[in-house]
C-alpha positions in Angstrom: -34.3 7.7 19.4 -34.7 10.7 21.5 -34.3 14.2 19.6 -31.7 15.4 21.5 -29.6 12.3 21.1 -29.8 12.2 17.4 -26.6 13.1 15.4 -26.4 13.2 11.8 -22.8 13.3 11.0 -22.9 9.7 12.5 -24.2 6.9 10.1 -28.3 6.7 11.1 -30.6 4.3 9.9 -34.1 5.6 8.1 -35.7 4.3 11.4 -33.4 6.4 13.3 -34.3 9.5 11.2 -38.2 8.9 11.5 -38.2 8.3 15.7 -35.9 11.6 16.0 -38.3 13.5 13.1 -35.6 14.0 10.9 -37.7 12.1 7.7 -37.9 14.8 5.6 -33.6 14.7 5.3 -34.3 11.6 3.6 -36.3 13.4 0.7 -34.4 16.9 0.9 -31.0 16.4 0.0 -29.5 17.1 3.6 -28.3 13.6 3.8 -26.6 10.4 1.4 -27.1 7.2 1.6 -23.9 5.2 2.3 -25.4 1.2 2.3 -29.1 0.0 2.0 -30.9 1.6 5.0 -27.6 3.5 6.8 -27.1 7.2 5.4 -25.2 10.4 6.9 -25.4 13.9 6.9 -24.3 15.1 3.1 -21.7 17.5 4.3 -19.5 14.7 6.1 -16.9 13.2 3.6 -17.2 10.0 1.9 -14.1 8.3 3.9 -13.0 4.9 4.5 -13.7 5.6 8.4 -17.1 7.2 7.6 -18.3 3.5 5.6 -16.6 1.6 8.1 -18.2 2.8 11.0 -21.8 2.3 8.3 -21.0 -0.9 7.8 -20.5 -2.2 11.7 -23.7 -0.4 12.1 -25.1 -3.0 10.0 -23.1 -6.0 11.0 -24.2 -8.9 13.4 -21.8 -8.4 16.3 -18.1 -9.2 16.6 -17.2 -7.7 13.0 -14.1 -6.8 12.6 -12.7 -4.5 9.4 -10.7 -7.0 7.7 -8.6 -6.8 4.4 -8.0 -3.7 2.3 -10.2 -1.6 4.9 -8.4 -2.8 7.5 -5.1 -2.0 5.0 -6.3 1.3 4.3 -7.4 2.1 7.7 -3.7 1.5 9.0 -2.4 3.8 5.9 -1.1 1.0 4.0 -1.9 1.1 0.0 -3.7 -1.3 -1.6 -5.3 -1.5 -4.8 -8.7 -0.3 -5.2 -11.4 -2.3 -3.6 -15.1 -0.8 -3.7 -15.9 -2.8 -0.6 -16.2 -2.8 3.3 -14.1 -6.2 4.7 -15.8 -7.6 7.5 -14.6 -10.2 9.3 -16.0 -12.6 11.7 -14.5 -15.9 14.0 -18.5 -17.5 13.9 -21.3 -18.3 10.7 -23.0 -15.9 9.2 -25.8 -14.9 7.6 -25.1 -11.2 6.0 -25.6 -9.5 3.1 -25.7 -5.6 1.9 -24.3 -4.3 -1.1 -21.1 -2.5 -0.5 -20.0 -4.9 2.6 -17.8 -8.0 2.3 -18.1 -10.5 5.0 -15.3 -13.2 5.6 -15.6 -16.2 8.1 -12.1 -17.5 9.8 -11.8 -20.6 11.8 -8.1 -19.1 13.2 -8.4 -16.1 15.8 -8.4 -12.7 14.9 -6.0 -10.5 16.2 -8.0 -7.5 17.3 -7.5 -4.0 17.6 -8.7 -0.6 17.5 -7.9 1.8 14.9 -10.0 5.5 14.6 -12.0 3.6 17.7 -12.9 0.6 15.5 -12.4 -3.0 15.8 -9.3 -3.8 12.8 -7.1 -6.6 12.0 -3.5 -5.6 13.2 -1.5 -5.2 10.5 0.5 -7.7 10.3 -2.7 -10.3 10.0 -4.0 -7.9 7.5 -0.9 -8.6 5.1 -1.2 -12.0 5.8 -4.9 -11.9 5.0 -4.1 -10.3 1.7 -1.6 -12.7 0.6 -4.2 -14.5 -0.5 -5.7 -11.9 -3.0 -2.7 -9.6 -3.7 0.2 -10.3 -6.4 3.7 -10.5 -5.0 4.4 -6.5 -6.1 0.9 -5.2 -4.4 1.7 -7.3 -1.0 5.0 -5.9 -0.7 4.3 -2.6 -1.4 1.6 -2.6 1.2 4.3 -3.8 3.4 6.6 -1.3 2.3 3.8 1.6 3.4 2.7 0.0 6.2 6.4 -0.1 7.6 6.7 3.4 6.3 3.2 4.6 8.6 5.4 3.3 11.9 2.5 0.8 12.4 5.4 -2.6 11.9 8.3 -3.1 11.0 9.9 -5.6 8.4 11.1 -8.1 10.9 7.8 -8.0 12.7 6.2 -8.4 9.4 8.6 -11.6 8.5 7.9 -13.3 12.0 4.1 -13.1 11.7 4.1 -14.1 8.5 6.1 -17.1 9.3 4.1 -18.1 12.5 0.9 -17.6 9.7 -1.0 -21.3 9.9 -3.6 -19.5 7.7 -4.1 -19.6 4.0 -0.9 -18.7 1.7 1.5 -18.7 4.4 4.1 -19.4 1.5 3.2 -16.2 -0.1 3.2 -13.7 2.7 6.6 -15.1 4.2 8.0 -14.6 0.3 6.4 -11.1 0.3 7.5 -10.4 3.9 10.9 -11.0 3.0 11.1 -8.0 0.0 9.5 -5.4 2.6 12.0 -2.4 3.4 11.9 0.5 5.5 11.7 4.2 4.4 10.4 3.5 0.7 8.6 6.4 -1.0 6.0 4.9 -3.2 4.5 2.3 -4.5 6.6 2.9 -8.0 9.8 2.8 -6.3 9.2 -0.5 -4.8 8.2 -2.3 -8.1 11.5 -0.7 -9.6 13.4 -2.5 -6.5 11.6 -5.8 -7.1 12.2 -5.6 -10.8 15.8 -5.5 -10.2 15.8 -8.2 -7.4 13.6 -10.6 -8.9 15.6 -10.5 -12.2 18.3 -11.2 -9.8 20.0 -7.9 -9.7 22.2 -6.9 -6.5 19.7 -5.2 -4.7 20.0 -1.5 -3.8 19.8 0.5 -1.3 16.4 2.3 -0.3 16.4 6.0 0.6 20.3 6.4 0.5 20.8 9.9 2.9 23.6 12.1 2.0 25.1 13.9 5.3 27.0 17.3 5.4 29.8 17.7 7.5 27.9 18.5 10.4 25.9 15.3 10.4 22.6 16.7 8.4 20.9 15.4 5.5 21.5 17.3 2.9 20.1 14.6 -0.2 18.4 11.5 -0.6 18.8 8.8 -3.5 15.6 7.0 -4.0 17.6 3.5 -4.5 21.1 3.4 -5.2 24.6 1.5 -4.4 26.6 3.9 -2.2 29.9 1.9 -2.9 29.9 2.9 -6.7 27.8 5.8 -6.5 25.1 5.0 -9.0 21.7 6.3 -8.0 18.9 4.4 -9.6 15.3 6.7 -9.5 11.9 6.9 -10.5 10.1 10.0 -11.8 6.9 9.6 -11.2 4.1 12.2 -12.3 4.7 14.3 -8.7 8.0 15.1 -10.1 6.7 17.5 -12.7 5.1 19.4 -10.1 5.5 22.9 -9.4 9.3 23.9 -8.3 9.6 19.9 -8.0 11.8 19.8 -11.0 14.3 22.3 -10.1 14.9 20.1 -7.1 15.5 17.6 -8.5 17.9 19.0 -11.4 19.9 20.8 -8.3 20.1 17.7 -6.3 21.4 15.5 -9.1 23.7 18.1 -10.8 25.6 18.6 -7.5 25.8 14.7 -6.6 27.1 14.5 -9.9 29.5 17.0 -10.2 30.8 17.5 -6.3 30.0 13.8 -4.9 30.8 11.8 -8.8 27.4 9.9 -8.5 25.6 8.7 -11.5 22.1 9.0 -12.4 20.1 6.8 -14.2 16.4 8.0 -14.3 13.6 5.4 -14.5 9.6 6.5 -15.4 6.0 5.1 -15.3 6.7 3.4 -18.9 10.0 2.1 -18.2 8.8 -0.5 -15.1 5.4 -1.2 -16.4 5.8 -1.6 -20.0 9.2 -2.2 -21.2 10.5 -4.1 -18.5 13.1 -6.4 -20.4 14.8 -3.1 -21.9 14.7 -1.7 -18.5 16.6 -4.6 -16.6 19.3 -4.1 -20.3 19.9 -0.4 -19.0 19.9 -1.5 -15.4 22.6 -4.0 -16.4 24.7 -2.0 -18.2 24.7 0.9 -15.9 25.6 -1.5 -12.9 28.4 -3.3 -15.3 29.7 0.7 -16.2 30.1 1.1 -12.0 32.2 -2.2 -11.8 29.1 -4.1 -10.3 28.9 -7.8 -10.8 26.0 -8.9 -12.6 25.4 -13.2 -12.3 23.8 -13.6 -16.0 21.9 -15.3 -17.3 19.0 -13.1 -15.7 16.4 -14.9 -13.4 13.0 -14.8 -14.9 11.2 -14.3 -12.1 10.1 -11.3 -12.9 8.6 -12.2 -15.8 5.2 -13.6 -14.2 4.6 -10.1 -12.6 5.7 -7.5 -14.8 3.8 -6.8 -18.4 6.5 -8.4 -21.6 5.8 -7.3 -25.0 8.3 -9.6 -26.3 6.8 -12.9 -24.1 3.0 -11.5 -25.3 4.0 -11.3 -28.7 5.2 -15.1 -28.6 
C-alpha cells in the first residue's frame, strides 16, 4: 500500500502498516489492536461501527453484520454481546476471535447502514428470536420502532411471513411491540402487566393544553380512569430530574385528578408477584375490571422468590 494512500483511523492490517512504513505504530502505542491482525489508530473510539467495519475487513466476501450488531447498528437495544455477527448465504470456513459467523440457507435481506452491508431490521428481530427471551425481543422491537427504522405492523408482517427458525416466537414477540416507549424498563413493566393478564395500558399518554401542546407525558397509564402507572429508573435521580417529576405529578394530581402509582428497578425484577398485588389493587381502586385468577405467564420470564423458594 502506497504511503500516501495509507489511513490509520481505518482498520489496517500489520501487512498494511509495514508496506506503508508505518511498523513502528505497531510497537509505539500509536495504534490498538481490534481482532488478530486488524488494528486502528488509538485515538479512534472503540465503536460498534469501528469493529464492524474490522471485522468485514477480515471476512470472506458477502458478509453481512447480522444479529445484535446488526441490532445495535440500527439503534435497537440488545443485551450485551462481546461479538461481531457475520452472516453469510454460502459455507464457510472462518474463524477470529471476536467475530461470529452464521450460515443461512434463506436470503438475506440486505442493506446498508453507516455504508455497511446489515440485516434490515425486521430480519434482524427475527434472527434474534432465536437467542433472545420474550422481554429482550420486544424490547428491541420497542427501540427499534422508537429509532423510526419499522414500525409495529411492519414488524408483525415480517415476522409472520418469517419461514426461518422460531417463526412462533418472533410473531408472539412482534405482537407486544409499541410505538413511542422510553426504555427498556418500561417495556418489561407493560409485559408484566399483560402477560399476567392485566388490561393493557397505554404507552406515552400526552397531556395537551388548550392550545393543542403537550404539556405532560404519562409513561403508561389508562386515560379513562386516570391512573398513571411509571417506572423510576436510576435517570430519574438525576440532576433537576426530580423536581420534574414531582411538578408534573403534583399538578396531574391535583388539577387533572390522576393517580400515581410509582414502580422501581426492584419492584419488576425482583418482587414481581407483589408488584402485579399493587397493580391490581390500584386498577380495582379506578373501577378497572381485573379477570382473576391471574395468568401465569409471566412467571417463566420474570425472577419469583416465592416459586424459587418452592
Amino acid at each position: 500500500m502506497p504511503f500516501a494512500d495509507f489511513d490509520p483511523t481505518q482498520p489496517f492490517t500489520v501487512e498494511e502498516a509495514r508496506e506503508a512504513g508505518r511498523s513502528r505504530w505497531l510497537r509505539n502505542g500509536r495504534c490498538r489492536r481490534i481482532f488478530h491482525n486488524m488494528y486502528i489508530d488509538a485515538r479512534i473510539p472503540d465503536t460498534v461501527v469501528v469493529r464492524s467495519r474490522a471485522a468485514l475487513r477480515l471476512a470472506p466476501e458477502g458478509g453481512v453484520l447480522s444479529h445484535w450488531t446488526a441490532a445495535r447498528l440500527w439503534g435497537g437495544i440488545v443485551p450485551d454481546n462481546a461479538n461481531i455477527h457475520v452472516s453469510f448465504m454460502r459455507d464457510v470456513r472462518f474463524r477470529v476471535d471476536g467475530i461470529k459467523p452464521h450460515r443461512f440457507r434463506h436470503r438475506l435481506h440486505i442493506v446498508k447502514r453507516h455504508g455497511l452491508p446489515v440485516t434490515g431490521p425486521e430480519q434482524t428481530f427475527a434472527h434474534l428470536a432465536r437467542d433472545l427471551d420474550l422481554l429482550d425481543l420486544v424490547a428491541l422491537g420497542d427501540s427499534l420502532v422508537r429509532k423510526g427504522v419499522t414500525t409495529p405492523q411492519g414488524l408483525l408482517a415480517y415476522a409472520e411471513s418469517w419461514d426461518g427458525q422460531c417463526r412462533r416466537e418472533a410473531v408472539a414477540a412482534a405482537r407486544l411491540v409499541r410505538e413511542r416507549v422510553d426504555s427498556v424498563p418500561e417495556t418489561k413493566l407493560r409485559l408484566l402487566l399483560v402477560l399476567a393478564g392485566l388490561p393493557e395500558p397505554e404507552v406515552d399518554i400526552r397531556i395537551h393544553d388548550a392550545d393543542g401542546i403537550v404539556v405532560f407525558r404519562i409513561d403508561l397509564g389508562y386515560r379513562a380512569a386516570r391512573l398513571a402507572f411509571e417506572y423510576d429508573g436510576r435517570w430519574h435521580d438525576d440532576g433537576d430530574q426530580p423536581a420534574k417529576d414531582e411538578h408534573r405529578r403534583r399538578h396531574l394530581s391535583t388539577e387533572e385528578a390522576w393517580t400515581f402509582e410509582i414502580f422501581v428497578a426492584k419492584d419488576v425484577f425482583e418482587t414481581p408477584e407483589a408488584t402485579l398485588e399493587r397493580a391490581v389493587a390500584a386498577l380495582e381502586a379506578a373501577g378497572i375490571r381485573v379477570d382473576r385468577p391471574l395468568s401465569d405467564a409471566w412467571r417463566p420470564h420474570f425472577r419469583c422468590p416465592t416459586a424459587q423458594a418452592a
